[in-house]
PLY file of the C-alpha trace (Angstrom):
ply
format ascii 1.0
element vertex 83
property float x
property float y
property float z
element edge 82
property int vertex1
property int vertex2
end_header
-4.92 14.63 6.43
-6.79 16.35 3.18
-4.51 14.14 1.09
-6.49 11.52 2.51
-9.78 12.74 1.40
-8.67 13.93 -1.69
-7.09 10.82 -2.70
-10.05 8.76 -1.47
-12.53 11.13 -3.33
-10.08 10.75 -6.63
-10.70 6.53 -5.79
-14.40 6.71 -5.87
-14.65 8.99 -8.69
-12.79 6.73 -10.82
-14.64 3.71 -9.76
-18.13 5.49 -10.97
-16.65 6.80 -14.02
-15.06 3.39 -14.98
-18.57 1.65 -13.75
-19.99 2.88 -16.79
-17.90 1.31 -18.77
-17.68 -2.18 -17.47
-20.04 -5.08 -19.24
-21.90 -6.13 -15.85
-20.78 -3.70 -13.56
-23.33 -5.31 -10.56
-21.13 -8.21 -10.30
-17.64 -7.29 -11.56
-17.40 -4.17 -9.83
-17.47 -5.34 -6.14
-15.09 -8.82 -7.46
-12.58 -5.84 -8.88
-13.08 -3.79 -5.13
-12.42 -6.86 -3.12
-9.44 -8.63 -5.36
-8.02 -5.11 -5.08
-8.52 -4.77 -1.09
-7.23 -8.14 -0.95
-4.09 -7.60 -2.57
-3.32 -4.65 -1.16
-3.59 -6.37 2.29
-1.77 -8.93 0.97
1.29 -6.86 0.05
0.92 -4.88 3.13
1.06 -7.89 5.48
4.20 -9.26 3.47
6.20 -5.99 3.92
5.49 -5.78 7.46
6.93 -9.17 7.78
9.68 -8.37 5.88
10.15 -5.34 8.10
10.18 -6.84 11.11
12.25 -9.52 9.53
15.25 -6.95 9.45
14.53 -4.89 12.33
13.77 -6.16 16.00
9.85 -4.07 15.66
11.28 -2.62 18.67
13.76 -0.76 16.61
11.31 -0.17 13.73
11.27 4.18 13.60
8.21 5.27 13.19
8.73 8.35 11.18
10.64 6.30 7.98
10.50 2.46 8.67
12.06 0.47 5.70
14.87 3.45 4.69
15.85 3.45 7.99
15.87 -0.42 8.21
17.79 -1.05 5.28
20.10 1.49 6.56
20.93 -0.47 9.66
21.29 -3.81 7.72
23.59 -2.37 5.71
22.02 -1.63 2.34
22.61 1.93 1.67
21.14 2.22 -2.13
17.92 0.45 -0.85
17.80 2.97 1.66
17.82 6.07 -0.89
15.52 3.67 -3.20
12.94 3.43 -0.57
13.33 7.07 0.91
0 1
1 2
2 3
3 4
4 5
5 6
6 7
7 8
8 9
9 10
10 11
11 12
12 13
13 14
14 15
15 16
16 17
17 18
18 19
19 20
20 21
21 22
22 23
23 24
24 25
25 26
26 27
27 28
28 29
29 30
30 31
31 32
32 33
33 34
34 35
35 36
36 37
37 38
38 39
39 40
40 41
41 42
42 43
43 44
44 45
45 46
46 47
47 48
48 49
49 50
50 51
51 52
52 53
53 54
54 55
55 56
56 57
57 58
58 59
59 60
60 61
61 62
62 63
63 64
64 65
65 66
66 67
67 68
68 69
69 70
70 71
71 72
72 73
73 74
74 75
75 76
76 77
77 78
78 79
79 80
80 81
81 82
């Protein structure tokens, strides 16, 4: 749970020290947040689907979701890739 803090602290500071550095940092900073956010969601949304794709979401363990998938589909490198 403090990795989340610290990591989201670690975020923010890097957005204010880069801020200083950008040309017009009013309008390209929030463009940079939200292309960021939205990609991230993006991304997210596709490897759920591609999740679920493999795995009835049923089946889906909820402790290590993709090794575990690719495990049961029968791809045992992606497995140790992803774990």
């Amino acid at each position: 749970m403090y990795s989340c803090f610290d990591q989201g602290y670690l975020g923010y500071d890097e957005i204010c020290a880069l801020g200083q550095e950008v040309e017009n940092p009013k309008a390209n900073l929030p463009k940079a947040i939200f292309l960021t956010l939205s990609s991230v969601t993006a991304l997210y949304i596709l490897a759920t689907i591609a999740l679920v794709g493999m795995v009835d979401y049923r089946d889906i363990s909820p402790v290590s979701g993709f090794p575990i998938a690719f495990r049961d589909s029968g791809a045992p490198v992606a497995a140790q890739i992803a774990a």
